[in-house]
C-alpha positions in Angstrom: 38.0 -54.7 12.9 37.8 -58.3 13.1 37.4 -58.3 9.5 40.4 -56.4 9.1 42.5 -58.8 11.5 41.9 -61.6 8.8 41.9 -59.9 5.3 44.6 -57.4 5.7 46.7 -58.5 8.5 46.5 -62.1 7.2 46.8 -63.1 11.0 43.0 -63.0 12.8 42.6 -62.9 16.4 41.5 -65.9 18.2 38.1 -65.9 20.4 39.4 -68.6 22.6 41.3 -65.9 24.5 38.7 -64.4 27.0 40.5 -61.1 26.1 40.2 -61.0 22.5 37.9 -57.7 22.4 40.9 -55.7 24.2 43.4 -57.6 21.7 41.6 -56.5 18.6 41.2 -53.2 20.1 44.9 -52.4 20.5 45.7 -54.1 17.5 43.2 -51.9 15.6 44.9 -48.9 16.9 48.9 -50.0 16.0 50.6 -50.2 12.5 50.6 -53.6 11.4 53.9 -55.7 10.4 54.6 -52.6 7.3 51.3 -53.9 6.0 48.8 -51.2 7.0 48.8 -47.6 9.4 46.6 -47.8 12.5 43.2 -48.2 12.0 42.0 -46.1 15.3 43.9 -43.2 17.3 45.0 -44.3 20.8 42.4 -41.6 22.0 39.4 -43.7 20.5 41.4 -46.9 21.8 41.3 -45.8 25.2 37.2 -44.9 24.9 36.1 -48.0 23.1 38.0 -49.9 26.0 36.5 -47.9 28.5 33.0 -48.8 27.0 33.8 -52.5 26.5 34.8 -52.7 30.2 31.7 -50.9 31.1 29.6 -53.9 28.9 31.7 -56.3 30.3 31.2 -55.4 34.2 27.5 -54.8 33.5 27.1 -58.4 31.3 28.4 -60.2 34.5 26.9 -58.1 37.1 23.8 -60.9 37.6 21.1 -58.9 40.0 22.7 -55.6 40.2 20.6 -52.7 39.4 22.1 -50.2 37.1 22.9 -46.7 38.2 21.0 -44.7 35.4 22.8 -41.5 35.7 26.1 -44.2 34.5 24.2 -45.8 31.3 22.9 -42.0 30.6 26.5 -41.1 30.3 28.2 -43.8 28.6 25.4 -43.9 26.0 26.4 -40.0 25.5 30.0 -41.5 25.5 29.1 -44.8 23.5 27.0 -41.8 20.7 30.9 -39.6 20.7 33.1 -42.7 20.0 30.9 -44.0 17.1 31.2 -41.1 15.3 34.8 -40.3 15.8 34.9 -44.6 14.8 33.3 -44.0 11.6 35.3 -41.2 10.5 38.4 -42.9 11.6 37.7 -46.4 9.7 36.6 -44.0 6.4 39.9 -42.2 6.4 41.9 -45.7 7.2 40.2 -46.7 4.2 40.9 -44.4 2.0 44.1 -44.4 2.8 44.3 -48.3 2.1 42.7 -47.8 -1.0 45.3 -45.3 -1.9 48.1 -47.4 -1.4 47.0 -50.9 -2.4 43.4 -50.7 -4.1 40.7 -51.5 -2.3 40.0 -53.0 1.3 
């Protein structure tokens, strides 16, 4: 996505911003300035956020044990949203290619 930010938007997002992962995220899943369609629903959105919060709070959490039956379940979730990801990012880019050659 990041990728995307700087080749087809022209306009990449900065990692100075501690909230750059969210940025890109919603970015990824809005049209872009007549230059492209979304790249991700706002259904995967919304799950890839969830995740990266989850990474987030656990990345910071210093000496907290993890609640396994939680990491079970967002593995399970983390396995779901890659697969709906790659399918998404194919049919974006077929699309792309379609309209202006390719990505």
């Amino acid at each position: 996505m990041e990728y995307l930010a700087k080749t087809v938007d022209k306009a990449a997002i900065g990692h100075g911003d501690g909230g750059w992962h969210a940025a890109l995220l919603k970015r990824m899943s809005n049209p872009y300035l007549d230059v492209r369609a979304p790249v991700i629903s706002g259904d995967l959105l919304n799950e890839l956020d969830r995740l990266r919060g989850f990474r987030h709070r656990e990345r910071t959490s210093y000496g907290k044990e993890l609640d396994g039956s939680i990491v079970v379940d967002r593995a399970r979730e983390m396995a779901r949203a890659a697969m709906i990801f790659k399918s998404e990012v194919e049919a974006f880019i077929l699309a792309q290619n379609d309209l202006n050659g390719d990505v």
